[in-house]
N, C-alpha and C positions, 0 to 999 in steps of 0.2 A: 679493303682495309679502311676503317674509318676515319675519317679526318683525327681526333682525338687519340687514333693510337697512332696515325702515323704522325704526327705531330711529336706526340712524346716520342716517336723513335727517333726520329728528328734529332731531337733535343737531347737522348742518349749519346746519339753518336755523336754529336758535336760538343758534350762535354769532356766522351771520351779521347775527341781531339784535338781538344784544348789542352788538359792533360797531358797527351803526350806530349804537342807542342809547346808547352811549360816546362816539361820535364827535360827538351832538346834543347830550351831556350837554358837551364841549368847548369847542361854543363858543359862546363865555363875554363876554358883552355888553363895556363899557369899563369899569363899574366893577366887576364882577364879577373883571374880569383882574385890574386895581390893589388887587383886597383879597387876590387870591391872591398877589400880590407882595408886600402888608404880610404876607401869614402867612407867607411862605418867610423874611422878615427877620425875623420875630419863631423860624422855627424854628430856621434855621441861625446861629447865634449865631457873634463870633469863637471861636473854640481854640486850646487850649494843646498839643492836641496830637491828633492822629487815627488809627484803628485802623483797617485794614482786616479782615476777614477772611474764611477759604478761601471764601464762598460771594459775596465781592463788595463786601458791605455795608460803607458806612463809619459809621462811629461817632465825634464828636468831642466830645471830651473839652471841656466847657463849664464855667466859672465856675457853679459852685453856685447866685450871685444873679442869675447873667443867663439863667438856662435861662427854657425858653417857659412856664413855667406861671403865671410871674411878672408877664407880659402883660396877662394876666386880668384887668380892670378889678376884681374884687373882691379882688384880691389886690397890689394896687397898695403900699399899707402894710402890709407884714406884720413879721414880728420871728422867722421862722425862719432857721435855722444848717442846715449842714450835719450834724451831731450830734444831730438831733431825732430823739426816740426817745417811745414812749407812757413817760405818767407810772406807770401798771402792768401788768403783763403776766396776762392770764389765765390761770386753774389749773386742771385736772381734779382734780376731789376723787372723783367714783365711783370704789369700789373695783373693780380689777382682774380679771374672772371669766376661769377656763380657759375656753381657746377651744375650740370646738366643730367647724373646722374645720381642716385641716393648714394648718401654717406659709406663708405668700406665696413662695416661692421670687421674689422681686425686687429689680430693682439700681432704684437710683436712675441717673434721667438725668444727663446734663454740661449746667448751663449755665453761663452767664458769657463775658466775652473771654479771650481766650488773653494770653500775656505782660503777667499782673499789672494789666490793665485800665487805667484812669484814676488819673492822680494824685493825693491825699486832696483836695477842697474843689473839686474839681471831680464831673461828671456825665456818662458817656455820652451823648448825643441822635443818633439815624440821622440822617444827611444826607439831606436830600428833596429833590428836584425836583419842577418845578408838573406835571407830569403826574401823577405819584406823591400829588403832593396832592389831585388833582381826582380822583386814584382812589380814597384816603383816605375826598373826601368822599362820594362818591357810593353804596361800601359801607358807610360811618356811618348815610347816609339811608336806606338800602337795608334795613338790620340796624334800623333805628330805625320802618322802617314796617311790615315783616313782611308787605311782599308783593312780587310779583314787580316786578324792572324797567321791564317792559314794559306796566306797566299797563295790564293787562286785568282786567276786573271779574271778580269772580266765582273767581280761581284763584290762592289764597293760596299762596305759595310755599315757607312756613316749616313747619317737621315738630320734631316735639318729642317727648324719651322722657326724664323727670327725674321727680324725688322732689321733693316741696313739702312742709314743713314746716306742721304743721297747732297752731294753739293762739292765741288773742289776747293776744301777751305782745310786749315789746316784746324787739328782737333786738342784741345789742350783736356780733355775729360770724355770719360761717361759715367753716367751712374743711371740707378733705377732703384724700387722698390718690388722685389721678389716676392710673391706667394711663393711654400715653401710645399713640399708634395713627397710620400711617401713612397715607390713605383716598385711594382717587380721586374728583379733584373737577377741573370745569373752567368754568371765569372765565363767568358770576359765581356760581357753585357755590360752597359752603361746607359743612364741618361739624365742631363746638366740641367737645366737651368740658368743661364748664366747672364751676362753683361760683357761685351770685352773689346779694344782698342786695337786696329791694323795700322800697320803702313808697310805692303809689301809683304814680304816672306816670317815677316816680325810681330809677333801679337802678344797680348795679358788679354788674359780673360779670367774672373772671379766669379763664383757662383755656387748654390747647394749641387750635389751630386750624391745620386746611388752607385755607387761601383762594388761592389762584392770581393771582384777581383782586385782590388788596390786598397780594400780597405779590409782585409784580413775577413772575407767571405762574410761578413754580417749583413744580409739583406733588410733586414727587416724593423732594424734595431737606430742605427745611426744615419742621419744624414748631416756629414761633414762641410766644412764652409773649404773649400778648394780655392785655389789658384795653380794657374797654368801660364807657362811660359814658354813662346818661341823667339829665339834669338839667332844671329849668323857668329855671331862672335865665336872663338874656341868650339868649331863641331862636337866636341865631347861633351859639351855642356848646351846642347842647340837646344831642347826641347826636357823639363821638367815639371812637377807637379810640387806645388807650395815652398819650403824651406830649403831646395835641393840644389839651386843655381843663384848664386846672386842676391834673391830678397832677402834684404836686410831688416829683420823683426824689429819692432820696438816695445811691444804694449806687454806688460809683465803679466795681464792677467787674460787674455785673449789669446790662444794659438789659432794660426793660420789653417789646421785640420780639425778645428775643434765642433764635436757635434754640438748639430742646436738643434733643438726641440721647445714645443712640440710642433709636432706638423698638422697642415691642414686636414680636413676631411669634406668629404663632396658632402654639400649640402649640410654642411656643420662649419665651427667654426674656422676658420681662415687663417694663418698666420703668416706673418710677413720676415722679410730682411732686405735692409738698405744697403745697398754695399754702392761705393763710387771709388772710379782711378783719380784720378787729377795729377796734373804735371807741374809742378812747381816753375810759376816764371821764371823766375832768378837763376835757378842750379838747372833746370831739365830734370829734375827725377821726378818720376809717378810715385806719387801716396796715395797709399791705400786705406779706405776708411769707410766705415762701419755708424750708422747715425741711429745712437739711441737714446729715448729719453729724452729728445729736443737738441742733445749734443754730438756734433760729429768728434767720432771719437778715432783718432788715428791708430793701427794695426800696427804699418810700416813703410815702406818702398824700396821701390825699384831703383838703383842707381840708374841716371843714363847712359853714363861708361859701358854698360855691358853690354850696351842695344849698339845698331849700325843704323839704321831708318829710325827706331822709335829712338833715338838718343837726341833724335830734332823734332820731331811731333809724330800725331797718327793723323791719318787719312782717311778712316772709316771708322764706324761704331757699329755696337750692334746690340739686340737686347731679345732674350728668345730663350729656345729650345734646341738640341741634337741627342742623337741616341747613337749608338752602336750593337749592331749584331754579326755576329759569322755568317757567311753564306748560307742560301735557303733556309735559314733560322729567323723565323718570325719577330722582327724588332721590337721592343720593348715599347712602353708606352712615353711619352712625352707631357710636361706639363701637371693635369691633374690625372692625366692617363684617361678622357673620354675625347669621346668626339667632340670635335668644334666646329661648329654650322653660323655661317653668315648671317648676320643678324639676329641672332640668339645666344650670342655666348652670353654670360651671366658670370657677375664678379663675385658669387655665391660659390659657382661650382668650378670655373677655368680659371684655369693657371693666367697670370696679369704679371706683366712690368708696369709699374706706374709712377708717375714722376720719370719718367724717360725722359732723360736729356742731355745735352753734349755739353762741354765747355768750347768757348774761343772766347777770348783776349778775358780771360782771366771773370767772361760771365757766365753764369750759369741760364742755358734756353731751350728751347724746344727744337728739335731739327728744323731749319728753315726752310728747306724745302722738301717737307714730309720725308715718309721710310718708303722702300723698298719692302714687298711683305712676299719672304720667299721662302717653299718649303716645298721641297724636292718629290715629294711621294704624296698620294692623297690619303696615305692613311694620318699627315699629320696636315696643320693649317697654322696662319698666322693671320690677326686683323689687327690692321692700322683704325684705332678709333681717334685720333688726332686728340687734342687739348680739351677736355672734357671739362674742365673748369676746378673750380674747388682746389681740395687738397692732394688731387687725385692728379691735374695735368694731364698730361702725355701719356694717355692709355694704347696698350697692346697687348690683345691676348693672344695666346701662342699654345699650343697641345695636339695630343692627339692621342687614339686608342691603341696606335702600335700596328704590327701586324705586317710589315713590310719587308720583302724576301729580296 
């Protein structure tokens, strides 16, 4: 049999057991139904008004006070506005060195809704359905156990090529600058992009993402700005993706699932997205933010009430790549989806973090005692190019071809 057919058979039979175990993961006892019907009421809120747009998706524009994060038994009494913003904003005080490599030739991506988004004091939320939700949760559990579906012992499904911030200090931020990438991937196949904050069992991580499977099977079409959340607080709420637990929206015209385009292409033009956490000194809550145009523009945050570890700091950072596949199913690609070879990667064609950097005591810097560059399988890689100078900073490039059983 040749590689090629048995590959595709491969790929048959593990779609057709994904399916099933979709279709087992379905169905869903009586009080299991009756709690997916309280979360569709607590998601789909009245509106004041709803957006479509070209790719389907709807968006309704939600009362500020009555969006789902608000649900949250721990967020029951709160005393936030629509207008909530950190009490200070973090600075870069290192000095600025020439850069040592040529200029990014890169545009930033589109996101946001088209005609002027949301009315002020309200919030975008995607309208869901309970199938959509039960897809939700099953890639939340899925993303939260870091192995395959199909639980089979023995064949971790998750593949990893990222930079980990090395030093025992505590972390009030991270952020980066994203190239954005196109990848094949099929349901329950995934691979991120991302930036994201630990301490312990606890993490945010923001970043583009292919998922197929959590994004209503569109491979090829959208790539979504995601956030992911692990918490210990309320087990029922341990582990979700964007609007689902906690994160309190702010920005009327920006949803937290919202596709941005366009994407890069190898050896064509490039595009980028900034995304940073940052923890408010004052309160402890993480804001989320998006810098375009020269402005950081705040999305939302995290309460620190809901976190146990992250409600006092994080303890690691990180800035990179992970994929997921089922056992003996060949992993998808990472990054720009080629190989990456030492000393040759090229900010033309591989996927980059740039401007990698942490927060502590309210400054914005460069890890201080370099990354960690880890990546579990050689079909993917990661290089620490350290502070490159210019506009660029704290370069790291991370990818790979895929391919990994």
């Amino acid at each position: 049999m040749g590689l090629g057919v048995l590959l595709s058979y491969l790929l048959v039979c593990y779609l057709f057991f994904y399916c099933k175990c979709m279709e087992g993961y379905k169905k869903l006892s009586k009080e299991e139904d009756l709690e997916l019907e309280e979360q569709l009421k607590r998601l789909n809120k009245p509106t004041v008004k709803s957006i479509t747009t070209k790719y389907g998706d709807i968006y309704d524009c939600v009362d500020f006070y009555k969006q789902p994060a608000f649900d949250h038994p721990l967020l029951k009494n709160h005393n936030f506005h629509p207008e909530m913003k950190p009490t200070s904003t973090p600075r870069r005080v290192s000095p600025k060195k020439k850069s040592r490599i040529p200029k990014l030739d890169y545009k930033p991506v589109r996101i946001g809704l088209e005609g002027g988004g949301c009315p002020l004091g309200t919030v975008p939320i995607r309208r869901t359905v309970k199938d959509e939700l039960i897809t939700a949760k099953f890639h939340s559990e899925l993303h939260a156990s870091k192995v395959n579906p199909l639980d089979v012992p023995g064949f971790p499904g998750v593949h990893y090529c990222f930079a980990k911030s090395q030093g025992a200090i505590d972390y009030g931020g991270v952020g980066g600058t994203l190239s954005v990438w196109n990848l094949p991937a099929q349901a329950p196949q995934y691979t991120v992009g991302r930036i994201k904050l630990r301490n312990g069992d606890e993490s945010i991580e923001v970043g583009w993402t292919v998922n197929p499977g959590l994004y209503d099977g569109r491979m090829h079409v959208d790539i979504p700005v995601y956030i992911y959340l692990s918490h210990q607080e309320h087990a029922s709420q341990s582990h979700c993706y964007n609007a689902q637990c906690g994160y309190v929206h702010l920005n009327p015209n920006i949803p937290v699932d919202s596709v941005i385009e366009p994407v890069s292409a190898y050896d064509g033009q490039i595009y980028y997205i900034t995304l940073s956490i940052y923890q408010d000194a004052a309160t402890k809550d993480w804001f989320l933010k998006v810098f375009e145009n020269g402005t950081d523009i705040k999305i939302g945050f995290w309460p620190h009430k809901i976190f146990t570890n992250l409600g006092n700091t994080a303890t690691e950072a990180e800035w990179g790549g992970e994929v997921f596949s089922p056992p003996k199913i060949p992993s998808p690609p990472a990054g720009s989806g080629h190989v990456l070879i030492s000393h040759e990667a090229d900010t033309a064609r591989d996927a980059i973090s740039a401007n990698s950097h942490i927060v502590v005591n309210n400054t914005i810097m460069d890890p201080p005692d370099g990354v960690l560059e880890i990546a579990d399988d050689s079909n993917y890689a990661v290089f620490d190019e350290g502070n490159v100078g210019g506009d660029i900073h704290y370069l790291i490039f991370y990818g790979g071809s895929g391919g990994a059983t």
